[in-house]
Every structure is written in structure tokens, then in C-alpha cells.
C-alpha positions as CSV (number, residue, x, y, z in Angstrom):
1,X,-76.5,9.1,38.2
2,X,-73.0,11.2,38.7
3,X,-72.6,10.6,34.6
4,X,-75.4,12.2,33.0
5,X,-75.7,14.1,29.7
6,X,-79.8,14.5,30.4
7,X,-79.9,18.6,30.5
8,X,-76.7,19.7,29.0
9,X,-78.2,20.5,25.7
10,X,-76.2,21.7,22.3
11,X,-77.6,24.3,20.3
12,X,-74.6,24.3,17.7
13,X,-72.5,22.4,15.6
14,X,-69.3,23.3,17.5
15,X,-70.9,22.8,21.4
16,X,-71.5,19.2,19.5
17,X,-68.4,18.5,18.1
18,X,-66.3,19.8,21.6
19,X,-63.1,17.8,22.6
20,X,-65.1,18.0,26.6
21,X,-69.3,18.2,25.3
22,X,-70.2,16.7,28.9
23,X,-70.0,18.6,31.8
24,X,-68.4,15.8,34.1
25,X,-65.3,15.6,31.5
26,X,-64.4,19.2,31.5
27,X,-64.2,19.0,35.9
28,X,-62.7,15.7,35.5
29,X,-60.2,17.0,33.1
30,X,-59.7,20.5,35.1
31,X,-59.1,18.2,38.2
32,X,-56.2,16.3,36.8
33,X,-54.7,19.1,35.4
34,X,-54.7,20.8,38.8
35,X,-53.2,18.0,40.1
36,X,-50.6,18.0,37.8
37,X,-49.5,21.3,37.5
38,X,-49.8,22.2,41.5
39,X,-50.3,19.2,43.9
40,X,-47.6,17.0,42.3
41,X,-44.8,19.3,42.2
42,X,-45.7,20.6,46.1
43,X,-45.9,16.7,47.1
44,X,-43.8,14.5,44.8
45,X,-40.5,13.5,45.8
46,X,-37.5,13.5,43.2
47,X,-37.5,9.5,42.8
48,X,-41.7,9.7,42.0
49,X,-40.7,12.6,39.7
50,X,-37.7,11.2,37.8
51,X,-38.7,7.6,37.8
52,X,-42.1,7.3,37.1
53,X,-43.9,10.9,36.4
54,X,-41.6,12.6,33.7
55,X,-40.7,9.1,31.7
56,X,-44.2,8.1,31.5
57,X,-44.6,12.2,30.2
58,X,-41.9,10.9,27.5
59,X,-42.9,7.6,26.2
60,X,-46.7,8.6,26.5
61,X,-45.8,11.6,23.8
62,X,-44.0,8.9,21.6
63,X,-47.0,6.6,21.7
64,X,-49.1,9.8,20.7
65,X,-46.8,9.9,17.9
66,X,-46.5,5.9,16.5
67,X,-50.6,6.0,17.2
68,X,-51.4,8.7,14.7
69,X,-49.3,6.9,12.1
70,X,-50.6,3.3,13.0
71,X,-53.5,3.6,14.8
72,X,-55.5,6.5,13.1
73,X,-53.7,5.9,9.9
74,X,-52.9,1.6,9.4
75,X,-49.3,2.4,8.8
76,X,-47.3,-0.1,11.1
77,X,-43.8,1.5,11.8
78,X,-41.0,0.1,13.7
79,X,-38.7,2.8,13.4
80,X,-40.0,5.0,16.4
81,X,-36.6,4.6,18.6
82,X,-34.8,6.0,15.3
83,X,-37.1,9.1,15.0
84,X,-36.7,9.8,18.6
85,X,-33.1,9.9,17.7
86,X,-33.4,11.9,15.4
87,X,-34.8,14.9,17.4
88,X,-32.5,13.8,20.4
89,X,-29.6,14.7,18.3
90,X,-31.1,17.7,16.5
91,X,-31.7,19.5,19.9
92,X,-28.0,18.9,20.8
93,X,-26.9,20.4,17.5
94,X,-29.0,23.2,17.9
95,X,-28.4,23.9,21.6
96,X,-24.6,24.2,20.2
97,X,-25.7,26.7,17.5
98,X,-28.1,28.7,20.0
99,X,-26.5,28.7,23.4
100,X,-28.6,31.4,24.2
101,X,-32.0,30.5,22.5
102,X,-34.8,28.8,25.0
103,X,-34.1,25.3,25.4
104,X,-38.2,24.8,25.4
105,X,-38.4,26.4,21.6
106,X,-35.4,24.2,20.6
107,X,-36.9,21.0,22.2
108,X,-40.0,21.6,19.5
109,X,-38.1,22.7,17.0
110,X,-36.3,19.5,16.7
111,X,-39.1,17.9,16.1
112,X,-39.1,19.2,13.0
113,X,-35.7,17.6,11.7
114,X,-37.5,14.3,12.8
115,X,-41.5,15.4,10.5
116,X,-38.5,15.8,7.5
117,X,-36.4,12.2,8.0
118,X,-40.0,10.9,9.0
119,X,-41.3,12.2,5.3
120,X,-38.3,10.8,3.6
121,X,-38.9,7.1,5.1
122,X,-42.2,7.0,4.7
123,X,-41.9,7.7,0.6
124,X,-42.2,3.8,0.1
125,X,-45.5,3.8,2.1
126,X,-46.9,4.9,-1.3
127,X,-46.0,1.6,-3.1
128,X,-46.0,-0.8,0.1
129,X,-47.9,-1.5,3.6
130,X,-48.3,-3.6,5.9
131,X,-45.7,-6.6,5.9
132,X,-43.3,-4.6,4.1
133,X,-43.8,-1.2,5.0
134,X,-43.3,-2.6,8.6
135,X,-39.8,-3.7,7.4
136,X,-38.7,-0.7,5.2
137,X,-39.5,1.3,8.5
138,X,-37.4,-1.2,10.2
139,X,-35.0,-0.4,8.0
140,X,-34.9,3.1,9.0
141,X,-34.4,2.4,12.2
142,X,-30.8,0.4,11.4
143,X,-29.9,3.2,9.1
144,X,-30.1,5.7,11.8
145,X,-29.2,4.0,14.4
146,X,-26.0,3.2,12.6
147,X,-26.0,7.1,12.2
148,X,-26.1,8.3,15.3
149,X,-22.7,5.9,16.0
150,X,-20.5,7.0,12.9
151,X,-21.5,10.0,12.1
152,X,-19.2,12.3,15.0
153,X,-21.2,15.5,13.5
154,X,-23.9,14.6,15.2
155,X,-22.4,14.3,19.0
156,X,-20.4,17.1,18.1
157,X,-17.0,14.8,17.8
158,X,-17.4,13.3,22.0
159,X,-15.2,10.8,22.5
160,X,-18.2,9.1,24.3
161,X,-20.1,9.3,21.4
162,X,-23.1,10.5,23.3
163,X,-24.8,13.4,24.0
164,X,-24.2,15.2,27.0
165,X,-26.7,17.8,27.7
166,X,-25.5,21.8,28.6
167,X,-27.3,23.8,31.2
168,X,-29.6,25.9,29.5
169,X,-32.3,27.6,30.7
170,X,-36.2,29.6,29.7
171,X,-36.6,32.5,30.6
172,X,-33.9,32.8,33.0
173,X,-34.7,29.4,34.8
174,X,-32.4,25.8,34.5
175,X,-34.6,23.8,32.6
176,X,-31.6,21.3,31.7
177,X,-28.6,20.3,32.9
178,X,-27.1,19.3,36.5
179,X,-28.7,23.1,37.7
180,X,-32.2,22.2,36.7
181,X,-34.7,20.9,39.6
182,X,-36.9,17.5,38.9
183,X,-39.8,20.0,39.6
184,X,-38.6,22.0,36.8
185,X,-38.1,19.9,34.7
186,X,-41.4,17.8,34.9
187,X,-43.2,21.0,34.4
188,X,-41.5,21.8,31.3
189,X,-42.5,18.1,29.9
190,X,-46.0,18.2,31.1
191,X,-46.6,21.4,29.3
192,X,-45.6,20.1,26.5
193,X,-47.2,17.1,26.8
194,X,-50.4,18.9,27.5
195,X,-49.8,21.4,24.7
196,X,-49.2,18.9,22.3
197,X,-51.8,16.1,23.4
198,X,-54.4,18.8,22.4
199,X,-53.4,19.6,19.3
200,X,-53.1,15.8,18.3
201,X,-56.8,15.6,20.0
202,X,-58.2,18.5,17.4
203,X,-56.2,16.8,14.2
204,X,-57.6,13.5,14.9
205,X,-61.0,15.3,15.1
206,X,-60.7,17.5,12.0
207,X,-60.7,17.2,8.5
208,X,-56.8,15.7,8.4
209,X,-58.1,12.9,11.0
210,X,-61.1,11.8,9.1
211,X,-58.7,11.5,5.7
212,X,-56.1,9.4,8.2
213,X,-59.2,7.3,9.3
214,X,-60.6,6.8,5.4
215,X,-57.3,5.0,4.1
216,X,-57.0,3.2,7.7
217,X,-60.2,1.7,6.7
218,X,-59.8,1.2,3.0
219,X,-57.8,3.2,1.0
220,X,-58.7,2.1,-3.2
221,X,-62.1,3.9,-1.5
222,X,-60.6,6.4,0.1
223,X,-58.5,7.2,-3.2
224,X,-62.1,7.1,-5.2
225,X,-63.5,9.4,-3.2
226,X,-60.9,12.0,-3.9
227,X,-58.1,11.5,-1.1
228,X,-54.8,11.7,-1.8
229,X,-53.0,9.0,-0.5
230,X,-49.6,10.1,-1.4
231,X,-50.1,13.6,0.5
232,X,-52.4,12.1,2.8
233,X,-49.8,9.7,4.1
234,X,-46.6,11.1,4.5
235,X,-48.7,13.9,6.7
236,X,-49.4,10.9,8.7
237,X,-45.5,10.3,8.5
238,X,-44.6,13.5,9.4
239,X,-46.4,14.9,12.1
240,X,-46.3,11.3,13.6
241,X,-42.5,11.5,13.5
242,X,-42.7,15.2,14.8
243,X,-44.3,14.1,17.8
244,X,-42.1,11.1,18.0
245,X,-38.7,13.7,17.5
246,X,-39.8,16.3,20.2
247,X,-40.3,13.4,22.6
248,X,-36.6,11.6,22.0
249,X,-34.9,15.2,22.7
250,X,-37.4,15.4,25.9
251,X,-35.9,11.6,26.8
252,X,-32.6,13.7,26.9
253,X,-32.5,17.0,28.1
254,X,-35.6,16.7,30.3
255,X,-35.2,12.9,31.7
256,X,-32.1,11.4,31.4
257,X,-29.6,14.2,30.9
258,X,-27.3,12.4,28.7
259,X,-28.1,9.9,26.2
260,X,-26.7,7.8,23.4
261,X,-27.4,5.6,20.0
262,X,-28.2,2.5,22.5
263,X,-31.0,4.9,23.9
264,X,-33.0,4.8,20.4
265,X,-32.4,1.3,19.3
266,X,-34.8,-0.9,18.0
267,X,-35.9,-2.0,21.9
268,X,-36.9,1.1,22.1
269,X,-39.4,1.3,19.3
270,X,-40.7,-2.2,19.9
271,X,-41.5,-0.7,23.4
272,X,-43.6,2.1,21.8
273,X,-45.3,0.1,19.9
274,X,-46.0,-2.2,22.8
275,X,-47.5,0.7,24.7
276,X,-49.8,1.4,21.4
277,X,-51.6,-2.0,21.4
278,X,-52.0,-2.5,24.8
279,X,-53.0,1.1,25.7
280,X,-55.5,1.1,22.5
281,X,-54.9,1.8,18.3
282,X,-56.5,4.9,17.7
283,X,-56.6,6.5,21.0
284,X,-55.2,9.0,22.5
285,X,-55.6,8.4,25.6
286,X,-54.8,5.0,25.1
287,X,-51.1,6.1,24.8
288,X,-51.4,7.5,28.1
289,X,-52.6,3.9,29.8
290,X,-50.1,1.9,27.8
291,X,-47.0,4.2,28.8
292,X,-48.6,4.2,32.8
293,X,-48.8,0.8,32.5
294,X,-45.7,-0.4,30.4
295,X,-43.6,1.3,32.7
296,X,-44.9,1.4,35.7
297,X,-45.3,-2.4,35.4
298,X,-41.5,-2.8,36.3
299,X,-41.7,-0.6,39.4
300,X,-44.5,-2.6,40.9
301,X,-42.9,-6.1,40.1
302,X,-39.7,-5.0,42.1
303,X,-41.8,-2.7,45.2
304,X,-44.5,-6.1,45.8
305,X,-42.0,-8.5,46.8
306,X,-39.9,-6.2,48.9
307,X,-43.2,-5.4,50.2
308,X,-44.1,-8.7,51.7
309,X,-40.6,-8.9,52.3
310,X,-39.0,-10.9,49.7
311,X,-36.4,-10.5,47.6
312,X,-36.3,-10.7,43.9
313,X,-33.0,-10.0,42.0
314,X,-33.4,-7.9,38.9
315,X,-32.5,-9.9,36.1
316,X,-36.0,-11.9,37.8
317,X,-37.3,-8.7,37.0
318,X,-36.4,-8.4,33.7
319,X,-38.0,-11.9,32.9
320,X,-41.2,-11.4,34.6
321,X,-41.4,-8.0,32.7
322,X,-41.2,-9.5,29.4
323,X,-43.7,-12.6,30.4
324,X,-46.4,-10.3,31.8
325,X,-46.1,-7.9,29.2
326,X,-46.3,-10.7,26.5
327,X,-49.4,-12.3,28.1
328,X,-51.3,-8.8,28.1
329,X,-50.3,-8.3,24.2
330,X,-51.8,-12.0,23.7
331,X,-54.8,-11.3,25.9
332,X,-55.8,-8.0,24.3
333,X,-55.3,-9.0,20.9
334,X,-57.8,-11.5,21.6
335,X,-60.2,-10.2,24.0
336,X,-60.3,-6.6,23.5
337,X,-58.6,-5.3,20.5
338,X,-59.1,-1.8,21.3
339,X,-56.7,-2.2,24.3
340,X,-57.3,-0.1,27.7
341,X,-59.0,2.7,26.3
342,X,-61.9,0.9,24.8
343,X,-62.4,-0.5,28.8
344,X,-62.3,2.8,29.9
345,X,-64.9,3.7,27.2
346,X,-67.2,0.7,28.4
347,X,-66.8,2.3,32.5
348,X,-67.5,5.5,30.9
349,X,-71.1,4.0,29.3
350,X,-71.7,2.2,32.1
351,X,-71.7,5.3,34.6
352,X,-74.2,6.9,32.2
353,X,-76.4,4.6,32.4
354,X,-75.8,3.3,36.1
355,X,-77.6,1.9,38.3
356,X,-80.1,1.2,35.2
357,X,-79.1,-2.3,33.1
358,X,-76.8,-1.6,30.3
């Protein structure tokens, strides 16, 4: 009734194949992003904004990038934290090259150093998956890790060994650094969340997707049919580990304003990759609902006691944390696969169709 296609017809190819064909999603879409963008930075307060809003902006790019690599591709990777790392690092190395460059073109940039260490791990993708591609990735993840701790280059000699992020601003505003608002600094990420959640949405729906989707399902085939597999994968490999490279130097110039090698550890890429199957393989959005609810989770297991007023120390926390968030992996591996985003799909149907049978 309030989710109807009947009318909206498409007289061309392109009107067909639109990231928003249906009416209702464009105004849905258009509605959140006003939301965003002007109701949440009038309203929020700093806590909602650095505790909840601009992580869940972070990890939700990261599971963007591990779900064009795993989901849309079938190449398991557990070396997400390390990639993150990667562009973490890069960004501070460039920021000390470019003091005066925008911080919002270096932030990108790095991403780039990450697509090129991405590239090189994923060279034994073309001889190996699944079991062992998992733990060659895993690999990578030690190896940098063990970088970011004994190589001083990288933190610029600190005795802290971490990275402790300058004030530097975009176009004459404090986008990082103790000068920079929370409002200014969750604008900054959503944009290039936003930015960069579109472009993933049009390479998953382009030629590059469908070759990604073709060796997902069955590579010898997709190899007979003329796909590359060796080109066709490290792609995969690096623009997954772009994505994953601008969101670790967004962890630390735009949310925690200082990080260090215990940031990107493995912990962190198992968390990723937690987010992936629970929020849905091969959806984008789904990286949205498994960062909103992987973290949020946390938050509402410490607010509902204190809310009927009982308190819960953290380390209980911690535990329940872990056991919830193992029971959902369980229960969507076994009931619905597809994770969060194929529910939402099924609601979607369902309001098409409503208040007809479906």
C-alpha cells in the first residue's frame, strides 16, 4: 500500500538498472541523509557523536571493505585490522610530509598505501583459498602488526610508539586534532562514508561486480568463460583494502585522535569480520546493520541495567558481549545466512505486497 512499484514505469535500460528505481527509496534515502547531515549535528550531543555515530561511520566503512573481498568475491581475509593499519600509519606519514595539504585528501590518499600492501598479500590468493588463503591473510596481519611496533619510521621515532595526531585542518576548518569539534569531525567521516558507500554501490553493480560475483560462485567457470582470475582478484584485494586503509586512518584522526599497533590487531579484524556475517555477505548495507549492531550492542548491555537500576560491572560486560554476539553468529549461520540485510529485504517484499498474502 505505502510500497508500491505499480505506476513507476522504466522506459530505459539505465531508469532499470538505478541504485534507487522505486520512488519510496529515493525519499527514504533523501530522508536519512537529511538527518544526517542537518538534524544530527543540530541535536546530538558529543558522547552520541563520539561514542556511537562516528565509530559505527568507521567500522561500517571497514565492513564495506572485508565485504567486497569476501562477500561479493569468496575470499575470506583475516587481515583487515592490519590493512587498517596500514592507512592509519600512511596518513600520519603523509600529514608529516604535507603539513599544509587537506587532511580530508590525505585521509583517502592513504588508502592507497593500504590497495598496494592489500595487492601484495593477496598474490597467494591465485594458488590458494579458502582454509589457506584465510591463514596466509592471517599471516599478514602478524607481519604488520609486528611492523607497526618495530619499525620507528612509521611513528615517526615516538617514544610511545603511537601515533599522535596534529591539528590540521580543510579548508581553513580543524578537522583533527584537540581544536576540531565532534560535529566537525562526524561530518567529515559521514561524507566520506557517503561518498565512498556509493561508489562501492555502482562497482558491485557494474561490470567489475558481476566478474567478483562469477569467481564467488565458481571460478574453473568463471575462468572458461574468459575471466581473469589473477587480475580479477587482486582488484578484489585492492580496492577492498583501500576501503579498509581510508577507514583505519579515519579510526585515528577522525575518532580516536591517537592510536597505536594494539588498535589494528587481530581483535580487530575478527571484529570486522564479525560485523560482515551477521550484518549480511554480499551487502552493502549489511555492513551498515552489523557495525550498528556490533557496537551498539555494548552500549545497550551497560545503559539496560543501570536503567532498571542495577548495576553490572564491566568486565560482566565484556562477557555478555562475547556470549550474545557468539549466539547471533550461530543463529544466523543457521537460520538466515544472509544475515540482517536479507531480513530487511524480506520487510521490504512484504510492504510491497501488504496487506495482500505474501
Amino acid at each position: 500500500m505505502f510500497y508500491r512499484e505499480a505506476g513507476q514505469y522504466k522506459t530505459s535500460y539505465a531508469a532499470d538498472q538505478a541504485l534507487f528505481p522505486i520512488l519510496q527509496d529515493r525519499i527514504g534515502i533523501a530522508a536519512i541523509l537529511l538527518i544526517a547531515f542537518v538534524v544530527v549535528p543540530l541535536f546530538a550531543s558529543d558522547f552520541l557523536l563520539n561514542s556511537f555515530l562516528i565509530p559505527i561511520l568507521v567500522l561500517s566503512l571497514a565492513a564495506i571493505g572485508l565485504n567486497l573481498l569476501t562477500g561479493y568475491t569468496g575470499l575470506l581475509s583475516l587481515g583487515t585490522g592490519g590493512f587498517m593499519g596500514v592507512g592509519a600509519f600512511a596518513c600520519y606519514k603523509l600529514t608529516s610530509i604535507f603539513p599544509d595539504a587537506n587532511i580530508v585528501l590525505l585521509i583517502v590518499v592513504s588508502g592507497v598505501a593500504s590497495a598496494a600492501v592489500g595487492s601484495v598479500f593477496g598474490l597467494p590468493s591465485l594458488r590458494i583459498k579458502g582454509f589457506y588463503l584465510a591463514v596466509a591473510t592471517l599471516a599478514a596481519q602478524f607481519f604488520l602488526s609486528w611492523c607497526f611496533i618495530r619499525i620507528p619510521w612509521l611513528y615517526n621515532y615516538n617514544v610511545s610508539a603511537a601515533i599522535e595526531v596534529p591539528t590540521r585542518t580543510a579548508f581553513g576548518i580543524p578537522v583533527t586534532g584537540p581544536n576540531a569539534t565532534s560535529v566537525t569531525r562526524y561530518l567529515v567521516a559521514l561524507s566520506i562514508v557517503v561518498a565512498m558507500t556509493w561508489v562501492a554501490s555502482n562497482i558491485v553493480r557494474g561490470r567489475i561486480g558481476r566478474t567478483w560475483m562469477a569467481v564467488r560462485d565458481m571460478d574453473i567457470a568463471a575462468e572458461l568463460i574468459g575471466i581473469r582470475l589473477y587480475r580479477t582478484k587482486l582488484l578484489a584485494f585492492a580496492i577492498s583494502s583501500f576501503y579498509c586503509g581510508v577507514a583505519g586512518a579515519m579510526l585515528a584522526f577522525l575518532w580516536l585522535g591517537a592510536a597505536e599497533s594494539e588498535s589494528f590487531n587481530i581483535n580487530q579484524s575478527f571484529l570486522i569480520l564479525f560485523m560482515v556475517i551477521i550484518g549480511g555477505l554480499g551487502s552493502i548495507m549489511g555492513s551498515f546493520f552489523g557495525a550498528m549492531l556490533i557496537w551498539g550492542l555494548p552500549i545497550v548491555l551497560r545503559a539496560a541495567p543501570e536503567f532498571f537500576g542495577v548495576t553490572v560491572r564491566a568486565a560482566t560486560v565484556e562477557h555478555l558481549q562475547f556470549m550474545v554476539v557468539g549466539a547471533l553468529i550461530i543463529f544466523f549461520l543457521i537460520v538466515e545466512p544472509h544475515g540482517l540485510a536479507r531480513l530487511w529485504q524480506i520487510a521490504k517484499q512484504k510492504l510491497r505486497v501488504w496487506p495482500f498474502p505474501y
